[in-house]
C-alpha positions as CSV (number, residue, x, y, z in Angstrom):
1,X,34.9,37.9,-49.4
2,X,33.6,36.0,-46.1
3,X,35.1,32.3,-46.2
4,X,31.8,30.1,-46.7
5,X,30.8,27.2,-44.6
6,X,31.5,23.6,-46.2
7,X,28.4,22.4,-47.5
8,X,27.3,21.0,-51.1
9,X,28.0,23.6,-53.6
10,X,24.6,25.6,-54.1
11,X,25.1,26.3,-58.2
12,X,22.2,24.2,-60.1
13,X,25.0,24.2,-63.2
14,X,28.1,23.2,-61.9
15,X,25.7,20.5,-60.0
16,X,24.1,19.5,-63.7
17,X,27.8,19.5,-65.2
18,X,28.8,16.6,-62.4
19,X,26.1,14.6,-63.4
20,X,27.7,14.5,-67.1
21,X,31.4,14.3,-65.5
22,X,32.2,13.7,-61.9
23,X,36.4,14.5,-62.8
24,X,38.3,16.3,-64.1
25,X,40.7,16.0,-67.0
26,X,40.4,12.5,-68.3
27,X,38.0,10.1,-67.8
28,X,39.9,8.2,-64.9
29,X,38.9,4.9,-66.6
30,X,40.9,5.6,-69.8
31,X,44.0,7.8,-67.8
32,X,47.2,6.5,-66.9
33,X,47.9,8.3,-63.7
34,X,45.3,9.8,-60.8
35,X,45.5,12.5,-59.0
36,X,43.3,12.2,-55.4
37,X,41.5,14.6,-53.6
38,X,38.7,14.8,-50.6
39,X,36.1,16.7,-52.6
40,X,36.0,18.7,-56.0
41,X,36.1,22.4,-54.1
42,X,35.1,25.6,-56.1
43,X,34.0,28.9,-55.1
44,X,30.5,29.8,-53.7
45,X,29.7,32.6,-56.5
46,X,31.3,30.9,-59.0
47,X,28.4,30.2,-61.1
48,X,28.3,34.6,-61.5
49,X,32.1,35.1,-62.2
50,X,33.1,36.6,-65.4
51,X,34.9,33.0,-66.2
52,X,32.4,30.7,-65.6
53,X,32.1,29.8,-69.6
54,X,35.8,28.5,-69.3
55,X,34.9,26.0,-65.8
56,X,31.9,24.9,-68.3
57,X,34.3,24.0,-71.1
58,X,36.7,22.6,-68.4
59,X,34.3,20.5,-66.8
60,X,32.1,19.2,-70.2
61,X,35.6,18.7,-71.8
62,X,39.1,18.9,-69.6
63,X,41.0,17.3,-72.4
64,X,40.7,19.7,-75.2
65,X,40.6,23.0,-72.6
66,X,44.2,21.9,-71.6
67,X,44.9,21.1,-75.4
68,X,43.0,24.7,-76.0
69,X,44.8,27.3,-73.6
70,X,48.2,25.0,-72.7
71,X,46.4,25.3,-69.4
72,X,45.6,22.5,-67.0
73,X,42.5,24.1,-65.4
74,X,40.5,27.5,-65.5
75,X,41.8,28.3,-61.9
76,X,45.3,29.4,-63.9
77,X,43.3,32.1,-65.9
78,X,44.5,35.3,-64.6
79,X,41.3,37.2,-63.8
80,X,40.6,34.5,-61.2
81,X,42.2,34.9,-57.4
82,X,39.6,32.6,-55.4
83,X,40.5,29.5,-53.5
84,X,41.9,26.6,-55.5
85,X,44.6,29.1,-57.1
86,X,47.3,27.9,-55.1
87,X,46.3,23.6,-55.8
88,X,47.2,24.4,-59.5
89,X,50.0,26.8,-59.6
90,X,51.9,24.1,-57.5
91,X,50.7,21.3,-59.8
92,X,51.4,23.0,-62.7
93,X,55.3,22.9,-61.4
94,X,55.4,19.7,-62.4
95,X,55.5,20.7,-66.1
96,X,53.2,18.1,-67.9
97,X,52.7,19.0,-71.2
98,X,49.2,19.4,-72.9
99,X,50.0,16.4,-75.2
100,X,49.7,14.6,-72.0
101,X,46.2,15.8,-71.2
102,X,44.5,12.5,-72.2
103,X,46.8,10.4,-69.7
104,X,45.8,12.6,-66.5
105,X,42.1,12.7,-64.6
106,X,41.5,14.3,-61.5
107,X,39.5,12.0,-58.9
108,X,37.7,12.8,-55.8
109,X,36.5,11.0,-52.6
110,X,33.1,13.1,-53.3
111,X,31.8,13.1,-56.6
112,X,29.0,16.2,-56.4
113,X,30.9,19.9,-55.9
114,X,31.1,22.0,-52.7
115,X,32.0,25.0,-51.3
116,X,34.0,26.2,-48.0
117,X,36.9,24.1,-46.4
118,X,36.0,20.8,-45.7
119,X,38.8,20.5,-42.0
120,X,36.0,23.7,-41.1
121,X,33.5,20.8,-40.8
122,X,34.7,17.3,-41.0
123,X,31.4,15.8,-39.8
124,X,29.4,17.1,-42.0
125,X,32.5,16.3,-45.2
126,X,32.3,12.6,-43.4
127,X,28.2,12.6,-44.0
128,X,28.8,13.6,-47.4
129,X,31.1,11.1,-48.0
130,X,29.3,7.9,-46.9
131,X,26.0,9.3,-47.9
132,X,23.9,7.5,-50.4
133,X,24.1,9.9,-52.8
134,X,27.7,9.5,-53.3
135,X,27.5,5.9,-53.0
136,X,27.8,4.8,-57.1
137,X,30.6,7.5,-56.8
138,X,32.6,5.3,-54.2
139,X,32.0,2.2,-55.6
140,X,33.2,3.5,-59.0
141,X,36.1,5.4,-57.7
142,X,37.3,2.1,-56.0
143,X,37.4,0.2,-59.3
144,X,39.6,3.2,-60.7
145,X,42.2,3.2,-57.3
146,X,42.4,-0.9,-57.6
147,X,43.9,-0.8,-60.9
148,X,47.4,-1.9,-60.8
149,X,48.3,-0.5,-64.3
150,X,47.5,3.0,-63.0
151,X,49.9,5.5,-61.6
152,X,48.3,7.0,-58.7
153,X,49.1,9.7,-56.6
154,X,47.4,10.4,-53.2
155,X,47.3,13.2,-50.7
156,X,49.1,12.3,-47.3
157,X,45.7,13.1,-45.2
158,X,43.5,11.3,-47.7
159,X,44.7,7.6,-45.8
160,X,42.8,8.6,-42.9
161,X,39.3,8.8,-45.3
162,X,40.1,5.7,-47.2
163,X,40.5,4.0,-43.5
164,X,37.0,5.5,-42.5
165,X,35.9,4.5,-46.0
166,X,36.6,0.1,-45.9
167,X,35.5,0.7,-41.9
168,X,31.8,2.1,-43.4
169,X,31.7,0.1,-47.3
170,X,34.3,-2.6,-47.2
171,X,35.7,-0.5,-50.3
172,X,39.1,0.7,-50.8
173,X,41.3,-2.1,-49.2
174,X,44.3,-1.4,-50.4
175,X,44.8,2.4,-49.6
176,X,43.3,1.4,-46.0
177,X,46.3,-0.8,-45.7
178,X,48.6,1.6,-46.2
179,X,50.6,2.3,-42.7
180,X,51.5,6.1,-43.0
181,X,53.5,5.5,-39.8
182,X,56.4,3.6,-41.5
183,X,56.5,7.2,-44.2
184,X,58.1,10.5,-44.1
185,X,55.4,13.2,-45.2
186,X,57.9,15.4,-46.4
187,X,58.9,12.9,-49.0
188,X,57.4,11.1,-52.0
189,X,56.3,7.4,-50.2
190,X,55.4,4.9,-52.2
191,X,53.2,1.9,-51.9
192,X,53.6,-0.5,-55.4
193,X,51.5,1.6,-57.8
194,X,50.5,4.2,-55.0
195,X,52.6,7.4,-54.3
196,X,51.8,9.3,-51.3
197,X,52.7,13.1,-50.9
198,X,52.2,16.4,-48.9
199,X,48.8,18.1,-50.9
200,X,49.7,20.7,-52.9
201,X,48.3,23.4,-51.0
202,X,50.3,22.1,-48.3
203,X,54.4,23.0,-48.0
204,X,55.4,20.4,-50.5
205,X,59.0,20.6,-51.5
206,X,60.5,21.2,-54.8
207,X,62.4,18.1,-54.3
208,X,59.3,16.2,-53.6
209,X,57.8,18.0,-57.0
210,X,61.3,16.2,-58.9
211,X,60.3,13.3,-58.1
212,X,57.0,13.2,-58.7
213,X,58.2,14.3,-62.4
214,X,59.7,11.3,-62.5
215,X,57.7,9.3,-61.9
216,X,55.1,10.5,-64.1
217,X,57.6,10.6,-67.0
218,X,58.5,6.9,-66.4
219,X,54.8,5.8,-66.3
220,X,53.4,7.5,-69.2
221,X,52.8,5.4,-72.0
């Protein structure tokens, strides 16, 4: 199938299931560790694929569909191959068990789903982002990424938004600080509660994977 541009994702129900929940997994204000990402990505006919039940119960629920299946997120299902497959096959590597599901939430810089590659466009992902409609989003998402008693784990190109970010709102100070020239991308970096990493469609290492393990291990409480 054609690669489709970046835009807001089309689907009237996956848009009326981010209104309930703009995450996934646990509600970030109750999880111990964050997991960051630009924007919550799916598939342009996703909405008509056989398994959209299970990114229903996913999305109204991530907790008990991990609990459920022993599966993270609907992208592991095996009757789906679209994008997105690759971002949780290397996350599930890092072996957390479902009795953990309550302790993870997935976060983004956009809280409404799109489609299409967001580097295909980044003017258009950069309107999105400041745009009034995913102001409360920002301003909530900052509250979540300024707690110091949460593990958080952030994607090495993600610094360059939060920069843009405190330029445009003032939000997100303290990842805007954060001087990516003093840190190795190929390793785990990491800035008091904040960990920076390769994304996990990009060539993380194994060794990189270890320690994240570790670290999720020794924060889990």
């Amino acid at each position: 199938m054609e690669k489709s541009i970046f835009e807001k994702h089309p689907s009237k129900l996956l848009n009326e299931l981010y209104l309930k929940r703009n995450y996934q997994g646990a509600n970030p204000l109750d999880a111990q560790i964050l997991f960051v990402g630009r924007d919550p990505n799916w598939a342009i006919d996703v909405e008509t694929k056989e398994m959209f039940n299970y990114v229903s119960e996913y999305l109204s629920d991530g907790i008990t569909f991990w609990e459920t299946y022993n599966i993270h997120h609907p992208f592991l299902l095996p009757n789906y191959k679209g994008d997105g497959k690759r971002y949780h096959k290397i996350f599930s590597k890092l072996n957390v068990e479902s009795n953990l599901a309550s302790k993870i939430s997935f976060v983004e810089l956009i809280g409404f789903p799109t489609t299409g590659m967001a580097k295909s466009n980044n003017k258009i992902f950069l309107e999105y982002l400041i745009s009034a409609e995913n102001g409360k989003h920002l301003i909530e998402l900052d509250k979540f990424l300024s707690n110091s008693e949460k593990t958080i784990f952030v994607a090495w190109g993600l610094l360059e938004d939060f920069k843009f970010l405190n330029i445009k709102t003032g939000l997100f100070r303290k990842l805007a600080g954060i001087d990516k020239s003093k840190m190795n991308i190929n390793e785990l970096n990491q800035h008091e509660n904040i960990y920076i990493h390769r994304h996990f469609s990009d060539a993380i290492s194994n060794a990189t994977l270890e320690k994240m393990k570790t670290e999720i291990k020794r924060n889990i409480r």
